[in-house]
Biotite code that builds the C-alpha atoms (Angstrom):
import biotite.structure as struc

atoms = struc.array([
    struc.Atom([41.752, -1.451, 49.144], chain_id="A", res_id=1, res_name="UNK", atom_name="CA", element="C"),
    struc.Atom([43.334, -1.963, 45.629], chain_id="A", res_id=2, res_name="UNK", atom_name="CA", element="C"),
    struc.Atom([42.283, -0.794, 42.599], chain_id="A", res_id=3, res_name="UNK", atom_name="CA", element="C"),
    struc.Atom([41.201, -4.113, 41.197], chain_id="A", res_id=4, res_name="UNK", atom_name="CA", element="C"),
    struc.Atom([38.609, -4.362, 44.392], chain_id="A", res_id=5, res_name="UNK", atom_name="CA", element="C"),
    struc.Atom([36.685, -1.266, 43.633], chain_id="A", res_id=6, res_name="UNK", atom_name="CA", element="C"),
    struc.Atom([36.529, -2.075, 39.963], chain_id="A", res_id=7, res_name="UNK", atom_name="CA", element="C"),
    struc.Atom([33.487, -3.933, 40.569], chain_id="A", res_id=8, res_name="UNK", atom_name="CA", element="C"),
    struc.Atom([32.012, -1.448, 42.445], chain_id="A", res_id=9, res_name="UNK", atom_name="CA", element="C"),
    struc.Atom([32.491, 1.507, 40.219], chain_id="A", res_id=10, res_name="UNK", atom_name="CA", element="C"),
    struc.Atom([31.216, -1.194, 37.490], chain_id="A", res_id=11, res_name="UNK", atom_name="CA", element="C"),
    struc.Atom([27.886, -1.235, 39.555], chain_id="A", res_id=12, res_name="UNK", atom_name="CA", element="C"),
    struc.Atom([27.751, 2.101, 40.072], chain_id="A", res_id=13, res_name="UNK", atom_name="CA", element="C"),
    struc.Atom([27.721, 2.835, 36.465], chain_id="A", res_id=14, res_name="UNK", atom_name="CA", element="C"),
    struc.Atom([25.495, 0.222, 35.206], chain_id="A", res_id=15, res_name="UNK", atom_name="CA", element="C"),
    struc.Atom([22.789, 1.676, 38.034], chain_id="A", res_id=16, res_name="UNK", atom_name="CA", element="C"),
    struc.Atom([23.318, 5.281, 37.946], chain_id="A", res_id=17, res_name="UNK", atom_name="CA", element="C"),
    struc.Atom([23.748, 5.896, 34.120], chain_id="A", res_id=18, res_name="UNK", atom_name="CA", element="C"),
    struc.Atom([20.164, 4.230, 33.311], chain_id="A", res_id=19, res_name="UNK", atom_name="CA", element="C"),
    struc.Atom([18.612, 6.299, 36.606], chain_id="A", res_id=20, res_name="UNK", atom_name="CA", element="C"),
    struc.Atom([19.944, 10.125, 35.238], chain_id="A", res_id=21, res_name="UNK", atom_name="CA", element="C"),
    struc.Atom([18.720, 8.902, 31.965], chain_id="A", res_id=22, res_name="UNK", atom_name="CA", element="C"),
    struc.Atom([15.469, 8.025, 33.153], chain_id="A", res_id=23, res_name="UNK", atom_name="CA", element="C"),
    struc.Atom([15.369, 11.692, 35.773], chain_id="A", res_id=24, res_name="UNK", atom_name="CA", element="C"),
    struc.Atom([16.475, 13.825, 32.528], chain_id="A", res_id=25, res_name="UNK", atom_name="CA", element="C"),
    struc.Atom([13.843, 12.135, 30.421], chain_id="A", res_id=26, res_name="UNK", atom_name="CA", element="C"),
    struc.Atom([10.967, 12.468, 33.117], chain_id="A", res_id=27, res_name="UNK", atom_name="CA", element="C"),
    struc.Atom([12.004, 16.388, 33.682], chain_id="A", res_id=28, res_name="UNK", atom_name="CA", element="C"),
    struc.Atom([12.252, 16.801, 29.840], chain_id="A", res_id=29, res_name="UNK", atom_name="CA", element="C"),
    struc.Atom([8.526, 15.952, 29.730], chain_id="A", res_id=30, res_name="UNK", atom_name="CA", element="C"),
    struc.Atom([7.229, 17.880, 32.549], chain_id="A", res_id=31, res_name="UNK", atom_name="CA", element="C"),
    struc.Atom([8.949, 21.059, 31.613], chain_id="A", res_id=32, res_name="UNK", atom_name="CA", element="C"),
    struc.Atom([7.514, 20.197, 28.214], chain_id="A", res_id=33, res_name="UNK", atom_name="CA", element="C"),
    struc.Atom([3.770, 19.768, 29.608], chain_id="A", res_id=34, res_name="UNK", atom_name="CA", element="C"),
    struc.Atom([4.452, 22.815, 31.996], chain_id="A", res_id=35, res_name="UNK", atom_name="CA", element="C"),
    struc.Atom([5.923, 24.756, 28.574], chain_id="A", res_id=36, res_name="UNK", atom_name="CA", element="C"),
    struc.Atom([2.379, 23.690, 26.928], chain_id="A", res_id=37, res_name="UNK", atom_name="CA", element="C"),
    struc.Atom([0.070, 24.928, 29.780], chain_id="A", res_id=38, res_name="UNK", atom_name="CA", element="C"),
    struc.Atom([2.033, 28.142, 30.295], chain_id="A", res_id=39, res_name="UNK", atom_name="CA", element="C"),
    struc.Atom([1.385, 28.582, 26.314], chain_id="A", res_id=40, res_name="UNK", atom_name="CA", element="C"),
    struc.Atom([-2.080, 27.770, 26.762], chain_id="A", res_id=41, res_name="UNK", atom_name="CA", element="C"),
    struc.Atom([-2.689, 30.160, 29.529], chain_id="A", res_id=42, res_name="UNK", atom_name="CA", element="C"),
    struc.Atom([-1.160, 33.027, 27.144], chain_id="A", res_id=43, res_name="UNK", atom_name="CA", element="C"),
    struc.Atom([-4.203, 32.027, 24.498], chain_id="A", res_id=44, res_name="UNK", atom_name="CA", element="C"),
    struc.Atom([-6.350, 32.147, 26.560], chain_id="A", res_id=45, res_name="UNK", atom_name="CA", element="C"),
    struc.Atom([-5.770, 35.628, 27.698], chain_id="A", res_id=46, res_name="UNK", atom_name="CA", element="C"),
    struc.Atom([-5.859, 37.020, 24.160], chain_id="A", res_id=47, res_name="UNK", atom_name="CA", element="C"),
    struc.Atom([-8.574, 35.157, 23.945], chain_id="A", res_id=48, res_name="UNK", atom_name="CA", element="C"),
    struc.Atom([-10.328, 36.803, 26.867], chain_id="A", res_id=49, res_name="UNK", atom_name="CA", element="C"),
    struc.Atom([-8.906, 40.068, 25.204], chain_id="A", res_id=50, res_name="UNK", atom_name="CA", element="C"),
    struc.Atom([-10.900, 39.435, 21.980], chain_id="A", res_id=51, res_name="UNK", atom_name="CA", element="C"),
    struc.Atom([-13.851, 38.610, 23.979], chain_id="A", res_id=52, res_name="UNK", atom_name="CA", element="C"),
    struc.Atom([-14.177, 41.591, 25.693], chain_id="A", res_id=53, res_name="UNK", atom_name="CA", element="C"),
    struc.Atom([-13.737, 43.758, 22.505], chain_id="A", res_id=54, res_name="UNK", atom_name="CA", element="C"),
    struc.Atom([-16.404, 41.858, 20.617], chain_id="A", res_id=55, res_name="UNK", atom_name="CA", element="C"),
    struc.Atom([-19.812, 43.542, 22.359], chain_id="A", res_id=56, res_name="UNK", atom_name="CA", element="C"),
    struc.Atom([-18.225, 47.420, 21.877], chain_id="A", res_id=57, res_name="UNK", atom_name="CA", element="C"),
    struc.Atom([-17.619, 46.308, 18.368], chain_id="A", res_id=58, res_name="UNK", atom_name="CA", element="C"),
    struc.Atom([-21.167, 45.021, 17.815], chain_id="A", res_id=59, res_name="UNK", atom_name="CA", element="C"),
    struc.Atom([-22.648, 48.098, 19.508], chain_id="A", res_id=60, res_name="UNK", atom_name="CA", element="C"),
    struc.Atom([-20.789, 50.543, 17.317], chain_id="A", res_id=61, res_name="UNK", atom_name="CA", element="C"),
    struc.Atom([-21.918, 48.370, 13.786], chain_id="A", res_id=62, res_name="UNK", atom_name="CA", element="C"),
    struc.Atom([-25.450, 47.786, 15.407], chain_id="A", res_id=63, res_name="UNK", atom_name="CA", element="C"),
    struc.Atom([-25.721, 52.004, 15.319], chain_id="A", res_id=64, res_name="UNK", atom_name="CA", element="C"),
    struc.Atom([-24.760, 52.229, 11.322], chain_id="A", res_id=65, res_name="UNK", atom_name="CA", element="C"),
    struc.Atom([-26.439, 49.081, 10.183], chain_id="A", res_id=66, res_name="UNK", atom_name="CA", element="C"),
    struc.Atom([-28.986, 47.889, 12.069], chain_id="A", res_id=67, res_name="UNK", atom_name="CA", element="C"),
    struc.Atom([-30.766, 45.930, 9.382], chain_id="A", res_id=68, res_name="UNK", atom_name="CA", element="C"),
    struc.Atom([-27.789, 43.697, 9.799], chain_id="A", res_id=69, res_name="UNK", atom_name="CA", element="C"),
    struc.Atom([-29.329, 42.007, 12.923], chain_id="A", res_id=70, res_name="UNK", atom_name="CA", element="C"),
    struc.Atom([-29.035, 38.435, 11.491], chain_id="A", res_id=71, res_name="UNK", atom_name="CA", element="C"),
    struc.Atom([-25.104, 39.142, 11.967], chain_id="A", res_id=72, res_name="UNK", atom_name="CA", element="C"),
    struc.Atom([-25.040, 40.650, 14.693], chain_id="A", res_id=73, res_name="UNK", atom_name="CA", element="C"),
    struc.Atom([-26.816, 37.988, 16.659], chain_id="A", res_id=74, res_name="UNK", atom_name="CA", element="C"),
    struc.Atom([-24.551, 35.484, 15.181], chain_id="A", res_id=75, res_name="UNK", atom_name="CA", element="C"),
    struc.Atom([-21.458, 37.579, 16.429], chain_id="A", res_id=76, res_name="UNK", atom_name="CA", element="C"),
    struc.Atom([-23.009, 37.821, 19.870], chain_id="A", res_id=77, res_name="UNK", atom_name="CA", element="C"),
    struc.Atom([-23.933, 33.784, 19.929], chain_id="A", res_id=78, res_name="UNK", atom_name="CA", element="C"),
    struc.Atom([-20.486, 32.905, 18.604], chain_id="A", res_id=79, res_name="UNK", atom_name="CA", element="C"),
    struc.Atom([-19.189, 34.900, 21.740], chain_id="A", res_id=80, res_name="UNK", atom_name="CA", element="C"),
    struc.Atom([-21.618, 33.246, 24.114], chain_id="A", res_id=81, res_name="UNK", atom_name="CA", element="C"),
    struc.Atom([-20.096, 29.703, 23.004], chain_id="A", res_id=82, res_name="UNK", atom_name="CA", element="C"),
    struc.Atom([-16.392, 30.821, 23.574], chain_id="A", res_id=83, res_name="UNK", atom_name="CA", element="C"),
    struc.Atom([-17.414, 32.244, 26.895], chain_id="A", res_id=84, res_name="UNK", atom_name="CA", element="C"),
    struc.Atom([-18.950, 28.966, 27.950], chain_id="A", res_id=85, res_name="UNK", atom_name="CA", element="C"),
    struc.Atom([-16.051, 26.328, 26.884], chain_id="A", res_id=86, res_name="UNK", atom_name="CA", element="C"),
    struc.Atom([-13.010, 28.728, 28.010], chain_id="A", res_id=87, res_name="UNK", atom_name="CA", element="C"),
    struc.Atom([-11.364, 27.161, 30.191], chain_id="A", res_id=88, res_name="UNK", atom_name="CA", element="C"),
    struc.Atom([-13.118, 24.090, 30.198], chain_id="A", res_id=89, res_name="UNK", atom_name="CA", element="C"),
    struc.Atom([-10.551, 21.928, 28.424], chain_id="A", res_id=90, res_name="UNK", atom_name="CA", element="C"),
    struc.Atom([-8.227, 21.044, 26.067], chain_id="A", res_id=91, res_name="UNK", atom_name="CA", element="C"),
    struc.Atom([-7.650, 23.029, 23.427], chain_id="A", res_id=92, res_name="UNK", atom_name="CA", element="C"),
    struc.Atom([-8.903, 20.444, 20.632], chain_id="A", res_id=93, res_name="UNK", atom_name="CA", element="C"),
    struc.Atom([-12.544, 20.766, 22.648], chain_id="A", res_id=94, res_name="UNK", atom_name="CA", element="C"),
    struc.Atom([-12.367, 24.741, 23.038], chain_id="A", res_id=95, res_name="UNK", atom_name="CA", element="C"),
    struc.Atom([-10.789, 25.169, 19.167], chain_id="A", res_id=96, res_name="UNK", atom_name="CA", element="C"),
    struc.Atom([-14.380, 24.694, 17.126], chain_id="A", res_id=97, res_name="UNK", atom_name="CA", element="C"),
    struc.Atom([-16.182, 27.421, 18.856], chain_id="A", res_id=98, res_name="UNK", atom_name="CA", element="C"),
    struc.Atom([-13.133, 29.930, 18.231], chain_id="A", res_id=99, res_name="UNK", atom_name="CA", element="C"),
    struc.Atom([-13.153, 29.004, 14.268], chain_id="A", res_id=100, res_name="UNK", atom_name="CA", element="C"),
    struc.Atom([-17.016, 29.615, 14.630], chain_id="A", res_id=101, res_name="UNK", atom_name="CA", element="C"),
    struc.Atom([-15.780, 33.282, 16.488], chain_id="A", res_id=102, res_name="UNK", atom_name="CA", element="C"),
    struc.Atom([-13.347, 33.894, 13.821], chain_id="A", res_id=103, res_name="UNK", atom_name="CA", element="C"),
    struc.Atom([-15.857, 33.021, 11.150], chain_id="A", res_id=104, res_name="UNK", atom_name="CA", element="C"),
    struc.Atom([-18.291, 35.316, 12.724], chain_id="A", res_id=105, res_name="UNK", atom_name="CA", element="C"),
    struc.Atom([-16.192, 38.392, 13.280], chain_id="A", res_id=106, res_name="UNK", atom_name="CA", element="C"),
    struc.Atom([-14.252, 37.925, 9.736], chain_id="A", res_id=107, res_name="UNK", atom_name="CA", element="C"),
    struc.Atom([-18.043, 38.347, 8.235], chain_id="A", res_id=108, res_name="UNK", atom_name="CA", element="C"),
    struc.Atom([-19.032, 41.341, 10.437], chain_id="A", res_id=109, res_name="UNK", atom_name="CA", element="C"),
    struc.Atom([-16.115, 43.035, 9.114], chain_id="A", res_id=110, res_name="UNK", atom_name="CA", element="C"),
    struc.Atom([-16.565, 42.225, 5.837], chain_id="A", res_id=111, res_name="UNK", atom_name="CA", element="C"),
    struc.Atom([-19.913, 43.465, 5.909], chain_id="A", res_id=112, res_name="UNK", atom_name="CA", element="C"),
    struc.Atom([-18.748, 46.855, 7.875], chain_id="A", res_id=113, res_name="UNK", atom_name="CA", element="C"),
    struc.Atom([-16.847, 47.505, 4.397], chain_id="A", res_id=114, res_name="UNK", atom_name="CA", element="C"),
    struc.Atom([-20.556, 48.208, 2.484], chain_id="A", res_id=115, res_name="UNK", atom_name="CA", element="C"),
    struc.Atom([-21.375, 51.198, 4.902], chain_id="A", res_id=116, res_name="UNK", atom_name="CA", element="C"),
    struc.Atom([-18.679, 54.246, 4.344], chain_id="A", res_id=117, res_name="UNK", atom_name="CA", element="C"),
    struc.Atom([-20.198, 55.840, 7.670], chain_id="A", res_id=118, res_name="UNK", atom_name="CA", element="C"),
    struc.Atom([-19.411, 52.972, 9.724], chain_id="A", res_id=119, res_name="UNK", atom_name="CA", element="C"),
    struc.Atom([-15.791, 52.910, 8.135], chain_id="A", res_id=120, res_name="UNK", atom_name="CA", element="C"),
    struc.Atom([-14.843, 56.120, 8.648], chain_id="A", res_id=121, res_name="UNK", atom_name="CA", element="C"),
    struc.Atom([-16.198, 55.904, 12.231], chain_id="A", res_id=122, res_name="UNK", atom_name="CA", element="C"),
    struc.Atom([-13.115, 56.645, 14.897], chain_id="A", res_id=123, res_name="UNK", atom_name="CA", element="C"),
    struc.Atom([-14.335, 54.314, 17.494], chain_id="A", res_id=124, res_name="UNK", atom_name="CA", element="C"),
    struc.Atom([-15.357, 51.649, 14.646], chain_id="A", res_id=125, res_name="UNK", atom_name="CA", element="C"),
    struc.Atom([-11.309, 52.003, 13.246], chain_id="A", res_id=126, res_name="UNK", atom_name="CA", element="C"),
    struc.Atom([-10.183, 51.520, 16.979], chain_id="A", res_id=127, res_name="UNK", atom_name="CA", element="C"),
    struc.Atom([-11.883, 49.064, 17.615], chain_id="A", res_id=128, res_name="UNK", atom_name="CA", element="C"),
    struc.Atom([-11.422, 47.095, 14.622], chain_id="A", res_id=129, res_name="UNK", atom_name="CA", element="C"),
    struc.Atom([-7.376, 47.899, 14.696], chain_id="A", res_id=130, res_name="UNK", atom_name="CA", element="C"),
    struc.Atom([-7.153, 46.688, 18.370], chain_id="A", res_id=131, res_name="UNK", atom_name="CA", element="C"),
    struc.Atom([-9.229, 43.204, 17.118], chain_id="A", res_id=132, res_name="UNK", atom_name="CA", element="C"),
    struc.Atom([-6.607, 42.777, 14.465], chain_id="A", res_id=133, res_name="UNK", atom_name="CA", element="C"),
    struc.Atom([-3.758, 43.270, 16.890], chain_id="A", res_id=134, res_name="UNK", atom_name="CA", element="C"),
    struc.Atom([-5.751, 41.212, 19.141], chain_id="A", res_id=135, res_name="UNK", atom_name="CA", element="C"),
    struc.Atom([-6.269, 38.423, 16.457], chain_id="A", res_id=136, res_name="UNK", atom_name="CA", element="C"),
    struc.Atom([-2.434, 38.619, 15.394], chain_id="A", res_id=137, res_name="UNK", atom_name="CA", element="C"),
    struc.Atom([-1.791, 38.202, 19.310], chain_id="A", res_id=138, res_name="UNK", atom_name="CA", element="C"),
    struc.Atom([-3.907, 35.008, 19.155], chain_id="A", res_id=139, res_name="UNK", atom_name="CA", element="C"),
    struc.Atom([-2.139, 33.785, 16.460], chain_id="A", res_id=140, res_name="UNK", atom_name="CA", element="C"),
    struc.Atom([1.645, 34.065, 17.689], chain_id="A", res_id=141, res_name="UNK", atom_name="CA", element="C"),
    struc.Atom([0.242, 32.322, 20.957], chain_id="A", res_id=142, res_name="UNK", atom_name="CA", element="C"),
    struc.Atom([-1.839, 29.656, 18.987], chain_id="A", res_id=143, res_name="UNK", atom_name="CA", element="C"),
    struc.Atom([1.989, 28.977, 17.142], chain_id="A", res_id=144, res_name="UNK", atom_name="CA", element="C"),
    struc.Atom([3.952, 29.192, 20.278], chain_id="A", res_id=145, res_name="UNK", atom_name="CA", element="C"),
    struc.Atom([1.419, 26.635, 21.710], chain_id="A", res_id=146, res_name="UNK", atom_name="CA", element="C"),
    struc.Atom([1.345, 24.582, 18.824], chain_id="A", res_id=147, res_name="UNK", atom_name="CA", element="C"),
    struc.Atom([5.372, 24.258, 18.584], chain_id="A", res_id=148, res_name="UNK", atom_name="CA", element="C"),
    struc.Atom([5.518, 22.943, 22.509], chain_id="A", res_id=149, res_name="UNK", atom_name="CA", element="C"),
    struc.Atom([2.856, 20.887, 21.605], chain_id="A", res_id=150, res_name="UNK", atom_name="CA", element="C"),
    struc.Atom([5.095, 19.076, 18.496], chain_id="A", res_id=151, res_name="UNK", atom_name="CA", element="C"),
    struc.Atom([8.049, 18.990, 20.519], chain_id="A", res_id=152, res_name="UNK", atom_name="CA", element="C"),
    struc.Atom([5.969, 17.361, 23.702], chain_id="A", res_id=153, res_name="UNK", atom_name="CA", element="C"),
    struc.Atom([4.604, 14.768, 21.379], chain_id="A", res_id=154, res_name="UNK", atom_name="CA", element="C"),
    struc.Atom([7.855, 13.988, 19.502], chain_id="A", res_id=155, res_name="UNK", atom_name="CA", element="C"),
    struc.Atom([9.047, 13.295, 22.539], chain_id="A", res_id=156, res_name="UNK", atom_name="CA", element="C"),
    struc.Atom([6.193, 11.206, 24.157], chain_id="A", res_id=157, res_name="UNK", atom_name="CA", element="C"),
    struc.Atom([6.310, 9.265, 20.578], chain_id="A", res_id=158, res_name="UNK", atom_name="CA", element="C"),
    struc.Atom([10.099, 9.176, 19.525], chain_id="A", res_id=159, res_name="UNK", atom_name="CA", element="C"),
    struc.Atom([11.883, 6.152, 21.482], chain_id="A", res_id=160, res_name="UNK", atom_name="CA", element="C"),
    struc.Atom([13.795, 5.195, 23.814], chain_id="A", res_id=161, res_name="UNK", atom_name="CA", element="C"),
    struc.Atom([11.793, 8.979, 25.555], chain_id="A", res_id=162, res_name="UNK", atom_name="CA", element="C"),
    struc.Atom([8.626, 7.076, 24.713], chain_id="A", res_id=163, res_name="UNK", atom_name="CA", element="C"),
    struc.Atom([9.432, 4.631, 27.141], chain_id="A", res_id=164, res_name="UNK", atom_name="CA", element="C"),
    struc.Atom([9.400, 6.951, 29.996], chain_id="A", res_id=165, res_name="UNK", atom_name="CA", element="C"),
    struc.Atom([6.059, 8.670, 28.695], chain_id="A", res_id=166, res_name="UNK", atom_name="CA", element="C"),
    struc.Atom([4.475, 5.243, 28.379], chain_id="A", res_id=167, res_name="UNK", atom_name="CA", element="C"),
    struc.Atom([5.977, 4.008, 32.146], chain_id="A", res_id=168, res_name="UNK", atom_name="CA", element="C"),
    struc.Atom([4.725, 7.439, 33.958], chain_id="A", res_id=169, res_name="UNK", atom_name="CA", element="C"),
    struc.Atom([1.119, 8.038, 31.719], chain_id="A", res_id=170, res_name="UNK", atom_name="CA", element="C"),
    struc.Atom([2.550, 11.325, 29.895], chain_id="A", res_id=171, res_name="UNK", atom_name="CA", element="C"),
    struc.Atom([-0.322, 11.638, 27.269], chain_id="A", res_id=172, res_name="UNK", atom_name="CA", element="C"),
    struc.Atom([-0.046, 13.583, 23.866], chain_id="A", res_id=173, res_name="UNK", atom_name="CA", element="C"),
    struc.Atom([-1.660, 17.170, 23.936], chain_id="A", res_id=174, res_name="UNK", atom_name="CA", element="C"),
    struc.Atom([-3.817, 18.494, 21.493], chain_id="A", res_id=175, res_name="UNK", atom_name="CA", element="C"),
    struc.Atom([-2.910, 21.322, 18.806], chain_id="A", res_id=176, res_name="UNK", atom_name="CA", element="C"),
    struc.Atom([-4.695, 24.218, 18.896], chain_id="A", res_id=177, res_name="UNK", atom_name="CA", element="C"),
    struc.Atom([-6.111, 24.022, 15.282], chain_id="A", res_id=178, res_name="UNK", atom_name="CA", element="C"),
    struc.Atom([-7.879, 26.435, 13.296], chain_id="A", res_id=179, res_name="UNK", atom_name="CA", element="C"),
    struc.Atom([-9.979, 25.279, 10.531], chain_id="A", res_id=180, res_name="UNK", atom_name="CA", element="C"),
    struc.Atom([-8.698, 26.872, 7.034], chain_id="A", res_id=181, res_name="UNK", atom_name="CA", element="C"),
    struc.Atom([-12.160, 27.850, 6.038], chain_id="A", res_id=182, res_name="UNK", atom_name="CA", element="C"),
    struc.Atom([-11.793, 30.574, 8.949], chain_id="A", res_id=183, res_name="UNK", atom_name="CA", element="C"),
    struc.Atom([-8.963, 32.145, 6.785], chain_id="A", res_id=184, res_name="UNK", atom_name="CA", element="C"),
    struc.Atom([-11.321, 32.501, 3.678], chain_id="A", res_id=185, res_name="UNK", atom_name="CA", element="C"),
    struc.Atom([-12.190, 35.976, 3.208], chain_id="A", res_id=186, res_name="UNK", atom_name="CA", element="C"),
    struc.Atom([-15.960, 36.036, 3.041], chain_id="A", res_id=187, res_name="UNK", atom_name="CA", element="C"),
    struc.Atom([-18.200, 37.919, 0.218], chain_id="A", res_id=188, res_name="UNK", atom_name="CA", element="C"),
    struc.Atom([-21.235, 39.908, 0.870], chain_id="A", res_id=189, res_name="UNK", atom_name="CA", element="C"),
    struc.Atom([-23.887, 40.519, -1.251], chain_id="A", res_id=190, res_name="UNK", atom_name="CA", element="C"),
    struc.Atom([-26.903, 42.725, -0.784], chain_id="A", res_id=191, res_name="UNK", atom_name="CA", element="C"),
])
């Protein structure tokens, strides 16, 4: 064979395999993105689990300084009920309200902790409320990890010619893990 025989070929070739990598590198580009997302989810949800598990020893140890607080107490306690029941039943846009209503909840308890000097000066009350804020610092850094392969998943399922792909194979856009900014107010007490 001569050169100008396989010319066509190689022509072929190229016109075929070009558009096929493109399409591969684009399909694996979304699934490690997805896969990225879950993994990040996953790590949420274990500090989330964390904080969880903190939240009754924390209650018990206010409940013995100020138990006219009940009212608070039971809305702590409630607030962990609902994140008990939706984790791990969804996306995170479903299972984000009842965490803001667990953030509320807990910022308020220990707001109200700072009105009783016993309670603050209480060793297991410090622990526990220093391994909550590590806890709630851990929940950020996940929530932001999450959040970031969440923008790059869906600038990719939205920018084009990747849209394409997401469109052709039913990639759909993931939720961010949102937290209302009311949960970042500080909250006053007043007796």
């Amino acid at each position: 064979m001569n050169a100008p025989s396989i010319l066509p070929w190689i022509i072929v070739a190229v016109v075929i395999l070009l558009p096929g990598i493109w399409l591969l590198a684009q399909y694996n580009g979304l699934v490690s993105l997805r896969n990225h997302i879950r993994e990040a989810w996953s790590n949420i949800d274990t500090e989330l689990k964390r904080r969880y598990e903190l939240i009754p020893n924390l209650v018990e140890t206010v409940k013995g300084y100020a138990a006219h607080e009940k009212e608070v107490l039971e809305r702590v306690t409630l607030a962990r009920e609902r994140c008990l029941q939706t984790s791990g039943q969804g996306s995170a846009g479903q299972q984000a309200p009842a965490e803001q209503e667990m953030s509320r909840q807990v910022t308020h308890l220990l707001a109200r902790a700072e009105d009783y000097p016993e309670l603050k000066a209480d060793q297991n009350f410090l622990q526990l409320q220093r391994e909550l804020v590590i806890t709630e610092d851990r929940i950020q850094a996940a929530r932001r990890f999450f959040n970031g392969n969440v923008r790059e998943y869906r600038n990719k399922c939205e920018q084009f010619p990747s849209s394409l792909v997401a469109g052709a194979f039913g990639f759909q856009p993931e939720e961010y893990f949102d937290v209302d900014p009311s949960v970042r107010e500080v909250p006053t007490t007043q007796f």
